[in-house]
Backbone and ligand atoms as CSV (ligand in chain L), in Angstrom:
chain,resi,resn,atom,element,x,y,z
A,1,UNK,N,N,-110.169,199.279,171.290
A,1,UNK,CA,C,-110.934,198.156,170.736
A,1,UNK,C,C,-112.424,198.476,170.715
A,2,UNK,N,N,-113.067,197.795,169.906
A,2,UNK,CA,C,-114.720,198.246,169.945
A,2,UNK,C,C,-114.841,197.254,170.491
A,3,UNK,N,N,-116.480,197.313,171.062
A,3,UNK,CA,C,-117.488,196.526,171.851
A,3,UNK,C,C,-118.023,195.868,171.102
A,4,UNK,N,N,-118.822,194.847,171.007
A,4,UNK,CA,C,-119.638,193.780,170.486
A,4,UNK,C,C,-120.988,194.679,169.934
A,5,UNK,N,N,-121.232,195.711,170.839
A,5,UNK,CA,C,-122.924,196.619,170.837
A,5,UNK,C,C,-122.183,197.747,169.676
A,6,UNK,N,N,-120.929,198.310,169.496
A,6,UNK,CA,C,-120.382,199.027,168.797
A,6,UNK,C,C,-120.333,198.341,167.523
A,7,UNK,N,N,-119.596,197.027,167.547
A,7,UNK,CA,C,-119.671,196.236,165.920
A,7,UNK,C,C,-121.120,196.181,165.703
A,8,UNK,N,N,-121.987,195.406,166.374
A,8,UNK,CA,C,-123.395,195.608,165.414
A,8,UNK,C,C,-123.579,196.983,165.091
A,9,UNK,N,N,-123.644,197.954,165.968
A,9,UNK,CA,C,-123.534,199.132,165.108
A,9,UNK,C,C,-123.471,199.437,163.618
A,10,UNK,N,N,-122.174,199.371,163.479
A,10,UNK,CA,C,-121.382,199.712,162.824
A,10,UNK,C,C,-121.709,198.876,161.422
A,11,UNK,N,N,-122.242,197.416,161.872
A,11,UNK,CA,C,-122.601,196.333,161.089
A,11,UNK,C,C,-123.622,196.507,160.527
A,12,UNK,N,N,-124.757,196.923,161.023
A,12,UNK,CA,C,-125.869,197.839,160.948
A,12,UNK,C,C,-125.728,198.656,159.678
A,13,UNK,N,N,-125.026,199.575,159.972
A,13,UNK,CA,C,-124.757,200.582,159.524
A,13,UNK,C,C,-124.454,200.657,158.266
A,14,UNK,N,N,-123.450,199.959,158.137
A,14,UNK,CA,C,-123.017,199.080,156.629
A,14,UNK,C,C,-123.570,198.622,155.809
A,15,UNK,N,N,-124.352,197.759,156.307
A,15,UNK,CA,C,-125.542,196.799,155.704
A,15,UNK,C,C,-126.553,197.839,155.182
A,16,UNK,N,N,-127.099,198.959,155.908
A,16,UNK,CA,C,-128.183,200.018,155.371
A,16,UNK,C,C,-127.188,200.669,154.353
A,17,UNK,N,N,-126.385,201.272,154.130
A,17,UNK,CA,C,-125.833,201.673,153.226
A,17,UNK,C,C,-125.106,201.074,152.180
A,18,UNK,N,N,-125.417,198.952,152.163
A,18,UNK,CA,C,-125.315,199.181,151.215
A,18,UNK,C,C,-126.630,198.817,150.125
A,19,UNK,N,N,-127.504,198.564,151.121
A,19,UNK,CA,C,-128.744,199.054,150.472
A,19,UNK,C,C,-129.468,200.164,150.264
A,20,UNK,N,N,-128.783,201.210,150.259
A,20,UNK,CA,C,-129.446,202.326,149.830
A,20,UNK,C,C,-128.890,202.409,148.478
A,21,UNK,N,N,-127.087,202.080,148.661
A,21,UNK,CA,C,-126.281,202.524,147.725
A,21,UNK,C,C,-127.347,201.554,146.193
A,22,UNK,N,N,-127.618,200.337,146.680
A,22,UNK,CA,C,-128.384,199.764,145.323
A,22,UNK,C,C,-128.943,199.724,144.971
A,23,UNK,N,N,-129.993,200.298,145.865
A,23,UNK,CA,C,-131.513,200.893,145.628
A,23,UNK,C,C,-131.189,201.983,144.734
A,24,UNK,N,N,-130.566,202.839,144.706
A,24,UNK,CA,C,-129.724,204.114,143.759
A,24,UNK,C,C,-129.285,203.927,142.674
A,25,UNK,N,N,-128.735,202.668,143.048
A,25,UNK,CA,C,-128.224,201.959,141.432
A,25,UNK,C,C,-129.199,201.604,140.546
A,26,UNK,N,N,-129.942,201.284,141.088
A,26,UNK,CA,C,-131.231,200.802,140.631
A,26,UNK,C,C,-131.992,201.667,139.592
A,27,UNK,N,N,-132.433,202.987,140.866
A,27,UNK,CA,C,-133.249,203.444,140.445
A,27,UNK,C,C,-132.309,204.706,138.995
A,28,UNK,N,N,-131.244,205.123,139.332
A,28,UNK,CA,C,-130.256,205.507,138.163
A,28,UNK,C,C,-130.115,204.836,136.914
A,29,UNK,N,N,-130.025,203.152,136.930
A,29,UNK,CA,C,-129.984,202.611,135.955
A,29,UNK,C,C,-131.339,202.736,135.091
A,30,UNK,N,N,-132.806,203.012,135.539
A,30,UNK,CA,C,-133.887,203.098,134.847
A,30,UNK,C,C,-133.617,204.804,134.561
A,31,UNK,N,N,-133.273,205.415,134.929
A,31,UNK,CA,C,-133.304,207.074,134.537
A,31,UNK,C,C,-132.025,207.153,133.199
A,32,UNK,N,N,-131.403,206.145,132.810
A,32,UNK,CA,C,-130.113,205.945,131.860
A,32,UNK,C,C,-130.852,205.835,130.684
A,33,UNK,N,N,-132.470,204.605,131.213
A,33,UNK,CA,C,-133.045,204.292,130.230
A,33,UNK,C,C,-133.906,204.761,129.421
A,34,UNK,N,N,-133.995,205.961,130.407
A,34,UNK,CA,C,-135.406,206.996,129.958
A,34,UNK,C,C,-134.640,207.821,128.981
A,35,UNK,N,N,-133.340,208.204,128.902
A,35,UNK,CA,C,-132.922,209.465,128.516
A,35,UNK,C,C,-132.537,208.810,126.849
A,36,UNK,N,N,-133.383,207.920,125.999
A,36,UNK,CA,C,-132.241,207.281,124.599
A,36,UNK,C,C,-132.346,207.977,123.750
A,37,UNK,N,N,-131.748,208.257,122.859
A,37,UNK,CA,C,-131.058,209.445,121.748
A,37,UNK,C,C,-132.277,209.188,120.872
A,38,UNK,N,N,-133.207,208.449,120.688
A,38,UNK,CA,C,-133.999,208.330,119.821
A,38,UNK,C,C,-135.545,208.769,120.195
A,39,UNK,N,N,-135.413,209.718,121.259
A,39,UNK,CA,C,-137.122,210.984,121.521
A,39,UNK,C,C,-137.073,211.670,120.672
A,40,UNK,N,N,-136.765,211.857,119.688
A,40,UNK,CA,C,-137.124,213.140,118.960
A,40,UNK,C,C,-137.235,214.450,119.415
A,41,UNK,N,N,-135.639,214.231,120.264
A,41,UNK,CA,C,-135.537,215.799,121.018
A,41,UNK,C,C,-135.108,216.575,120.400
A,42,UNK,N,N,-134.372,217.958,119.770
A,42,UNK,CA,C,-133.655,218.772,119.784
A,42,UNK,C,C,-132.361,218.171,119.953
A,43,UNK,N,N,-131.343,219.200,118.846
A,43,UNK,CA,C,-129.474,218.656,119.327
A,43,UNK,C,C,-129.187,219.229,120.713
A,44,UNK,N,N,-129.473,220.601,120.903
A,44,UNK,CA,C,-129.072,221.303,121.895
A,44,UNK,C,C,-129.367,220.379,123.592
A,45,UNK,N,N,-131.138,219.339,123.201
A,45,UNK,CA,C,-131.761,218.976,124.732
A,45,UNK,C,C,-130.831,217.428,124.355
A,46,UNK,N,N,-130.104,216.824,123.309
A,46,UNK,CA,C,-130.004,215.956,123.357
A,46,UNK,C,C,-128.335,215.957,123.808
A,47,UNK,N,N,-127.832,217.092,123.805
A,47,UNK,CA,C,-126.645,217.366,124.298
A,47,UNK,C,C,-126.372,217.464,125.927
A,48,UNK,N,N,-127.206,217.965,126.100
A,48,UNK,CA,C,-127.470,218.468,127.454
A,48,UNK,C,C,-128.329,216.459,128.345
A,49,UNK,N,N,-129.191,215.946,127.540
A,49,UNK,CA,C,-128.820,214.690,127.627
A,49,UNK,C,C,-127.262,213.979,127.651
A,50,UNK,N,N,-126.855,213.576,126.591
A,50,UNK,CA,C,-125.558,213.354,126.971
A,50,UNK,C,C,-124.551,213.622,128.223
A,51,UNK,N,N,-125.201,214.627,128.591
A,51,UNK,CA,C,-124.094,215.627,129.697
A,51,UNK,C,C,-124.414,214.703,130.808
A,52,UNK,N,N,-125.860,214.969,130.612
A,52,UNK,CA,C,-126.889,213.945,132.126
A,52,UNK,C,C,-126.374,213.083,132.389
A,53,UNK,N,N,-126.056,211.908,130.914
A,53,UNK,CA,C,-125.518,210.590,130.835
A,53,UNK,C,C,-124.303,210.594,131.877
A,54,UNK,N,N,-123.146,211.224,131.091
A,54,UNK,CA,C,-122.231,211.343,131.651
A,54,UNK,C,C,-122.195,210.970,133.348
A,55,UNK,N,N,-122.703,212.627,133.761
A,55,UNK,CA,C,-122.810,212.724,135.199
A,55,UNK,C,C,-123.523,211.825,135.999
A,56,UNK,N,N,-124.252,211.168,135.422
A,56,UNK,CA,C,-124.863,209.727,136.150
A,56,UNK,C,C,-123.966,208.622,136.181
A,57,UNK,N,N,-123.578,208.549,135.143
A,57,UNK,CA,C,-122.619,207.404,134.978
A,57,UNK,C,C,-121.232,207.650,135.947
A,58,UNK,N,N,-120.704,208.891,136.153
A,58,UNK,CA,C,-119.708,208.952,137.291
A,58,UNK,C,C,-119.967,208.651,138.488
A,59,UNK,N,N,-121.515,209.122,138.870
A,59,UNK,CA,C,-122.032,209.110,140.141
A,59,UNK,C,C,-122.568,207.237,140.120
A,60,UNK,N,N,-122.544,206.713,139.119
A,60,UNK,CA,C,-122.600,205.078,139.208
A,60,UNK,C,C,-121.396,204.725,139.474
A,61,UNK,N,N,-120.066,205.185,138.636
A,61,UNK,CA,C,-118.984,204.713,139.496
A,61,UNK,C,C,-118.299,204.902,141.071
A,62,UNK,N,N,-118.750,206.125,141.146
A,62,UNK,CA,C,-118.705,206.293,142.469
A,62,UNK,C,C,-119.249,205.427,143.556
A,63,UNK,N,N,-120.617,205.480,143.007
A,63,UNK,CA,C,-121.607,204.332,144.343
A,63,UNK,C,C,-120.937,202.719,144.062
A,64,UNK,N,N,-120.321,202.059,142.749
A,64,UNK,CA,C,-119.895,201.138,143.063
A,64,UNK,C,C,-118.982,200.634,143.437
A,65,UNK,N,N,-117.967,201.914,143.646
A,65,UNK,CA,C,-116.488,201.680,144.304
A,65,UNK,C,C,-116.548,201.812,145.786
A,66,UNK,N,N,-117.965,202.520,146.214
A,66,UNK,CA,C,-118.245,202.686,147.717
A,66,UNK,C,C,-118.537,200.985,148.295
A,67,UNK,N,N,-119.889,200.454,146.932
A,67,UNK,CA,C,-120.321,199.497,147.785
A,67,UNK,C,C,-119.028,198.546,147.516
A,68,UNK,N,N,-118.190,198.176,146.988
A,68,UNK,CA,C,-117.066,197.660,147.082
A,68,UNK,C,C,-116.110,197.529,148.642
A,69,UNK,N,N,-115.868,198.917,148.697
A,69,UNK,CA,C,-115.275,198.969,149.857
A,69,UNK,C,C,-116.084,199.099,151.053
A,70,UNK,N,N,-117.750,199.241,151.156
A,70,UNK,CA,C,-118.554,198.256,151.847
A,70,UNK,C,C,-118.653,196.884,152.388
A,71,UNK,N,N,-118.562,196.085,150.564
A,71,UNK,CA,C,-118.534,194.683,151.358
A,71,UNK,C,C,-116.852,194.504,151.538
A,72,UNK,N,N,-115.963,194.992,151.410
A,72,UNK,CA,C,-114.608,194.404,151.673
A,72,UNK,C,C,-114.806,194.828,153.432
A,73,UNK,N,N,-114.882,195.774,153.777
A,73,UNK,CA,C,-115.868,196.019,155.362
A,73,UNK,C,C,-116.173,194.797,156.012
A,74,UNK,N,N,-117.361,194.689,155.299
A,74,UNK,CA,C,-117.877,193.901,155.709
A,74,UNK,C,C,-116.696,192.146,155.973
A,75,UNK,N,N,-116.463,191.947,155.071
A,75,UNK,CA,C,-115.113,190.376,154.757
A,75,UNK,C,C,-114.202,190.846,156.226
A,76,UNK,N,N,-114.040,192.026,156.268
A,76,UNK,CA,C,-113.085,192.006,157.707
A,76,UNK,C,C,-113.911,192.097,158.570
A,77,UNK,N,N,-114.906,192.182,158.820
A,77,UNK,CA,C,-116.125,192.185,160.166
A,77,UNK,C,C,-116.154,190.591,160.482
A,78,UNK,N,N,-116.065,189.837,159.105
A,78,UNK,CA,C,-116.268,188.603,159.382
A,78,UNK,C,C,-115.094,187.505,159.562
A,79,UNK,N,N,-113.634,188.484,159.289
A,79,UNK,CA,C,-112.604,188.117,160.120
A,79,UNK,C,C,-111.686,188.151,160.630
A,80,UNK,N,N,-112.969,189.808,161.508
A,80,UNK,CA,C,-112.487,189.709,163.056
A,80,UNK,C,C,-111.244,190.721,162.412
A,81,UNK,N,N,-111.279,191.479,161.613
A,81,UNK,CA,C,-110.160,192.411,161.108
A,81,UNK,C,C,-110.513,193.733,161.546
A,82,UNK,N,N,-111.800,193.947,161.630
A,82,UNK,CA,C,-112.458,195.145,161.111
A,82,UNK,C,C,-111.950,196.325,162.188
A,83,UNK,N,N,-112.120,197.631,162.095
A,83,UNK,CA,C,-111.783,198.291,163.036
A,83,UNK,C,C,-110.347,198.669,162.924
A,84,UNK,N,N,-109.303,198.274,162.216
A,84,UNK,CA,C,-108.146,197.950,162.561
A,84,UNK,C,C,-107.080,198.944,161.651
A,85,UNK,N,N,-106.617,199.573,161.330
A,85,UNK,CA,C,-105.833,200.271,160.496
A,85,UNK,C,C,-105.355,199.411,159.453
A,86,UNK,N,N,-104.921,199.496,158.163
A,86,UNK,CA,C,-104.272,198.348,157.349
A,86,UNK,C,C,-103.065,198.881,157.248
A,87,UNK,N,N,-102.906,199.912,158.066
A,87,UNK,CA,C,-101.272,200.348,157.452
A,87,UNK,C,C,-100.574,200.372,159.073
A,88,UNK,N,N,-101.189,200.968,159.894
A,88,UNK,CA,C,-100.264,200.998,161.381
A,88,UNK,C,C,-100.465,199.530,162.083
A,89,UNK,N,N,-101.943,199.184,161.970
A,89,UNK,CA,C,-102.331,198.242,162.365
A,89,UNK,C,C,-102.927,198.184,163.820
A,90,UNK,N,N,-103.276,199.634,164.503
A,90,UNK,CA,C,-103.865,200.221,165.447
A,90,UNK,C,C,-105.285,200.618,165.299
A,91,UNK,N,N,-106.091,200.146,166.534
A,91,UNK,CA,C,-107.534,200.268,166.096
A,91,UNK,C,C,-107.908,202.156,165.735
A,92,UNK,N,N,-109.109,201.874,164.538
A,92,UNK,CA,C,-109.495,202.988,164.170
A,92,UNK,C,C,-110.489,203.643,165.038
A,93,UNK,N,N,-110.275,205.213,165.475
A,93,UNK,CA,C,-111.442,205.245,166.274
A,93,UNK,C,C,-112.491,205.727,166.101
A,94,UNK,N,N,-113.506,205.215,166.886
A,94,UNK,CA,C,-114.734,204.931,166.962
A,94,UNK,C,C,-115.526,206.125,165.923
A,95,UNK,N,N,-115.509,207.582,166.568
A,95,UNK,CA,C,-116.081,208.676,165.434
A,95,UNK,C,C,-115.851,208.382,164.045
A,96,UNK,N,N,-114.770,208.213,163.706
A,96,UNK,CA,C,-114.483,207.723,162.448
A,96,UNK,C,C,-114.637,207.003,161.516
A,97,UNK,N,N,-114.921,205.852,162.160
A,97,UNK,CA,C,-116.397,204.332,161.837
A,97,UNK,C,C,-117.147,204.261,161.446
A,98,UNK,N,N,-117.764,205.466,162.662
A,98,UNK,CA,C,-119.556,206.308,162.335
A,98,UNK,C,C,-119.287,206.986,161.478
A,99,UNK,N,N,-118.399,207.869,160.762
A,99,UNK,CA,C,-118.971,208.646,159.934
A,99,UNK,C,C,-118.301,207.852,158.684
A,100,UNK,N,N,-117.269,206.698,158.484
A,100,UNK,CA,C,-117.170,206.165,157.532
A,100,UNK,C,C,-117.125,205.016,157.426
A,101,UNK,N,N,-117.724,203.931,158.217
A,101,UNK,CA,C,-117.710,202.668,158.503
A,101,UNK,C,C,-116.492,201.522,157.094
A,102,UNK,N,N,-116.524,201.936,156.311
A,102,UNK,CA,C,-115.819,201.588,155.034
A,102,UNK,C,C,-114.022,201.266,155.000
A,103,UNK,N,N,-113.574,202.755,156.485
A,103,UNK,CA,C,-112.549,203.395,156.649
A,103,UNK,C,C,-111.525,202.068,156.739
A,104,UNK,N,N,-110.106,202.509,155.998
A,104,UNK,CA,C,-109.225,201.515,155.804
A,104,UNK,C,C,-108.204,201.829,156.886
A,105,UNK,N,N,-107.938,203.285,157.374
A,105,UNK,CA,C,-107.037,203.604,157.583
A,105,UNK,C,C,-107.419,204.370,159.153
A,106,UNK,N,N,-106.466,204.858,159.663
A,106,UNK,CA,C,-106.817,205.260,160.611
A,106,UNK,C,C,-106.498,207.071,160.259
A,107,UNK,N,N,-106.865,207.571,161.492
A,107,UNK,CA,C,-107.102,209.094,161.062
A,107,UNK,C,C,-105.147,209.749,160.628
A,108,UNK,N,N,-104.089,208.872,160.965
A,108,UNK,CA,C,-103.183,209.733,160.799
A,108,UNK,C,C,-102.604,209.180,159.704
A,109,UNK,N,N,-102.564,207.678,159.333
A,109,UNK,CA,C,-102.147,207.165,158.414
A,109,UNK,C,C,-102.899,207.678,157.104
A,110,UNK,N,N,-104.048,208.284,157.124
A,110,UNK,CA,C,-104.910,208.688,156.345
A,110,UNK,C,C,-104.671,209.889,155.782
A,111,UNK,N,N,-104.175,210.537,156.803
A,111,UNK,CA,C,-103.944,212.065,156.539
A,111,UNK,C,C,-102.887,212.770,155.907
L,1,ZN,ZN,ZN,-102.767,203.829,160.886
């Protein structure tokens, strides 16, 4: 079981990441805006744009499927779920938290 000083932790922890994650979003969504087909670039730099597009736009889906399973984190912190495996139903441990606070599963059900 975790400690009360371990959940803020962890709560902590969450909460900063998922403000970084939107601060990112953020600042990605203005770099989407800089790149529009209408600079009067070259096909070759406007291709290689496109590419940019692309790879930003994955790395946007990525950060919003994280902060997703951030705040779903978070919904079980608040009831009293958190920590907990969703498949064995045995607490997750602690290293594992820290390095993925998000974590659904525990290290074997996972594996
Ligand atoms: Zn499990």
């Amino acid at each position: 079981m975790l400690t009360v000083d371990q959940l803020i932790d962890l709560e902590v922890r969450i909460q900063e990441e998922i403000e970084s994650l939107r601060a990112e979003m953020d600042s990605s969504a203005a770099e989407r805006e800089a790149i529009s087909p209408d600079k009067g670039i070259g096909r070759l730099s406007r291709l290689d744009a496109m590419q940019m597009q692309e790879v930003a736009k994955d790395a946007q889906r990525r950060r919003e499927e994280r902060l997703q399973l951030l705040e779903a984190a978070q919904d079980r912190m608040d009831d009293g779920e958190y920590g907990h495996c969703q498949r064995c139903h045995e607490p997750i441990a602690l290293p594992r938290l820290q390095a993925q606070p998000e974590a659904l599963y525990c290290g074997s059900c996972a594996g």
